[in-house]
Structure formats: structure tokens, C-alpha cells
MARTORNU-557396 format. One record per residue (C-alpha): x, y, z negated; residue in three letters. Coordinates in Angstrom, 2 decimals. Layout:
<r><px>X</px><py>Y</py><pz>Z</pz><residuo>ALA</residuo></r>
...
This chain:
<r><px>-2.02</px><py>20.13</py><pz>9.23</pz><residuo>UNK</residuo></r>
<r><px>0.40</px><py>17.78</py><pz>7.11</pz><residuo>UNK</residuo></r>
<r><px>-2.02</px><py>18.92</py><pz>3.76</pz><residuo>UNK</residuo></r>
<r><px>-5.28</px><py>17.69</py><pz>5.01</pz><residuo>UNK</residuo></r>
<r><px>-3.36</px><py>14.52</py><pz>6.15</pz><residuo>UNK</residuo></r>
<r><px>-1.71</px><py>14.41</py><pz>2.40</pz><residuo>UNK</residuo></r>
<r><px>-5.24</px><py>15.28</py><pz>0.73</pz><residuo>UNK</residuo></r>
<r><px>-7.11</px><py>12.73</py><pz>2.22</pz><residuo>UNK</residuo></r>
<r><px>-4.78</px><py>9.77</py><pz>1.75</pz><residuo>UNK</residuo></r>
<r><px>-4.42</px><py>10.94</py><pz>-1.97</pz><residuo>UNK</residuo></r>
<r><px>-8.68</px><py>10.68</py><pz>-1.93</pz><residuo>UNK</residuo></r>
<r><px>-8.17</px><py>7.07</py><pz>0.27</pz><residuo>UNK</residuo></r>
<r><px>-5.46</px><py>5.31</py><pz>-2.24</pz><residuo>UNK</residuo></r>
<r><px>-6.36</px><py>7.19</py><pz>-5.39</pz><residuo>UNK</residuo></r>
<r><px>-2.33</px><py>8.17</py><pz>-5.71</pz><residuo>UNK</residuo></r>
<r><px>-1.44</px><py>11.38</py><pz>-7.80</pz><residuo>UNK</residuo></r>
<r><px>0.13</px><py>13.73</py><pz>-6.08</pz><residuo>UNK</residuo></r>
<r><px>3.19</px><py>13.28</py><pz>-7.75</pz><residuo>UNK</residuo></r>
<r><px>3.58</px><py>9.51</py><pz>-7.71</pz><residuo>UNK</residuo></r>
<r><px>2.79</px><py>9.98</py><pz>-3.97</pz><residuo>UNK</residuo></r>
<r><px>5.82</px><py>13.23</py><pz>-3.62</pz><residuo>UNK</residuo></r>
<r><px>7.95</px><py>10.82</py><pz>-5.19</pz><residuo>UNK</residuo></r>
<r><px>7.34</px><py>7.38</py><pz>-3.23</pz><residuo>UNK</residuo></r>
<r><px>6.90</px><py>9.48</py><pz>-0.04</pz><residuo>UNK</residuo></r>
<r><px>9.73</px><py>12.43</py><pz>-0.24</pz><residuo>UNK</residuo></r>
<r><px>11.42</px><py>12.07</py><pz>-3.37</pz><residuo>UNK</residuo></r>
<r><px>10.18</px><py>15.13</py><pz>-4.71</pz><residuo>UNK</residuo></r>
<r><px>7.29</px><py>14.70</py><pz>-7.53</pz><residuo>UNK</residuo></r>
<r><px>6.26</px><py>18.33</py><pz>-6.53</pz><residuo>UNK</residuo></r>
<r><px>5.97</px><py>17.67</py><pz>-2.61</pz><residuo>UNK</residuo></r>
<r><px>2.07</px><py>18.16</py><pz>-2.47</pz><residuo>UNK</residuo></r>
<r><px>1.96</px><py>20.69</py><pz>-5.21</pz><residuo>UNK</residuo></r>
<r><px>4.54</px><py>23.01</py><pz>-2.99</pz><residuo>UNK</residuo></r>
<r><px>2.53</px><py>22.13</py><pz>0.56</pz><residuo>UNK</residuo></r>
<r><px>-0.83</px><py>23.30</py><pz>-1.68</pz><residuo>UNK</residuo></r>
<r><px>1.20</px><py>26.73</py><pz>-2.06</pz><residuo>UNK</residuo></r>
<r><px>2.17</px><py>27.09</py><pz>1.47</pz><residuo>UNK</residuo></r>
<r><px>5.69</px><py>25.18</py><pz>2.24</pz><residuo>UNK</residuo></r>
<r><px>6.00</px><py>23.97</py><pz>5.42</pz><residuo>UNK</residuo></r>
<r><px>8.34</px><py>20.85</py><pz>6.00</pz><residuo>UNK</residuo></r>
<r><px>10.56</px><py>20.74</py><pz>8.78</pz><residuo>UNK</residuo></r>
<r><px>9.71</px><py>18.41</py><pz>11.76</pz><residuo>UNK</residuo></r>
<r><px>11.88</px><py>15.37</py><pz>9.97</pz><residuo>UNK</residuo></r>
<r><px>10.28</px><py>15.27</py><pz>6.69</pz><residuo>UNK</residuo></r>
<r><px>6.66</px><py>15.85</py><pz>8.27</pz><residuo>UNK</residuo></r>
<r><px>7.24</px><py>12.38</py><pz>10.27</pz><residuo>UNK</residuo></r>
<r><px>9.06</px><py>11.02</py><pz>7.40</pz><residuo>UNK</residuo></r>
<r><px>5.72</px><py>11.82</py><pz>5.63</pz><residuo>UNK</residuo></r>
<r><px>3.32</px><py>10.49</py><pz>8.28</pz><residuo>UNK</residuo></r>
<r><px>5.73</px><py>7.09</py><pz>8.48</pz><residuo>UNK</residuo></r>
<r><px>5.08</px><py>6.64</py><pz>4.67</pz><residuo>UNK</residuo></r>
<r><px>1.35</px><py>6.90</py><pz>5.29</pz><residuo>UNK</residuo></r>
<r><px>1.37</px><py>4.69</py><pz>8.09</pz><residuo>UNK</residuo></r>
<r><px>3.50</px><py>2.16</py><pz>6.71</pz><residuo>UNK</residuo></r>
<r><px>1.70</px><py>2.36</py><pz>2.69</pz><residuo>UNK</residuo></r>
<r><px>-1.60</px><py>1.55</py><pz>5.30</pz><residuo>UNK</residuo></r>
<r><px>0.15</px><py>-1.68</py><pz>7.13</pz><residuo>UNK</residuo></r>
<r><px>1.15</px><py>-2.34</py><pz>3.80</pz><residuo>UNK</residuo></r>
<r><px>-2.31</px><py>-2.67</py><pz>2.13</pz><residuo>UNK</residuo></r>
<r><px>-3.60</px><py>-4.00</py><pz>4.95</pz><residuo>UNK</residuo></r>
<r><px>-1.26</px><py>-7.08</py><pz>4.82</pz><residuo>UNK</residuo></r>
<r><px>-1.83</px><py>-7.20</py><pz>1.07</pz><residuo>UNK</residuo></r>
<r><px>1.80</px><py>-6.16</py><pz>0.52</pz><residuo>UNK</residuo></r>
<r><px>1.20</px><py>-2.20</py><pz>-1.16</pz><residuo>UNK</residuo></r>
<r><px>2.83</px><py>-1.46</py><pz>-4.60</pz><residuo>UNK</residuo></r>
């Protein structure tokens, strides 16, 4: 599930929830909303996962905001 995903990296990177809605789907109530049941469509779920991925490479490299 995209949630526990979400959840963890918001534990790993110590974002808020809504900086991370924001940076990650334009929409500071994107982890609220998936905390109340929504769903995203197969798009914004990889959209999602390529933010993680990329905010990882990122910090990795040195390069995260």
C-alpha cells in the first residue's frame, strides 16, 4: 500500500505531511486524504514512488532540499 510507503518515508526524512503532499503531488493534503481512504490512480501512485526514489538519490548524492 502507497500509505505505508508514504508513512515510513515521512518517519525516514522527518517531512510533514504537507510539505511532503506539496513537493511530491502538489496537494498539501495528499497524505491527510490517503489516511482517510483515497486511492490514487496508477499515474500519481508512480508519480509518488518516483518522488521517493528520486528525494533518496538525492540525499544520497548530497543534493536533497
Amino acid at each position: 500500500m502507497l500509505i505505508r510507503s508514504v508513512e515510513k518515508f515521512l518517519r525516514a526524512h522527518e517531512i510533514s505531511p504537507t510539505k511532503f503532499g506539496r513537493l511530491a503531488a502538489r496537494d498539501p493534503r495528499f497524505v491527510l486524504d490517503l489516511r482517510n481512504g483515497r486511492e490514487p490512480r496508477g499515474a500519481m501512485e508512480a508519480r509518488i514512488q518516483g518522488f521517493m526514489a528520486g528525494y533518496e538519490a538525492a540525499r544520497e548524492t548530497g543534493h536533497a532540499a
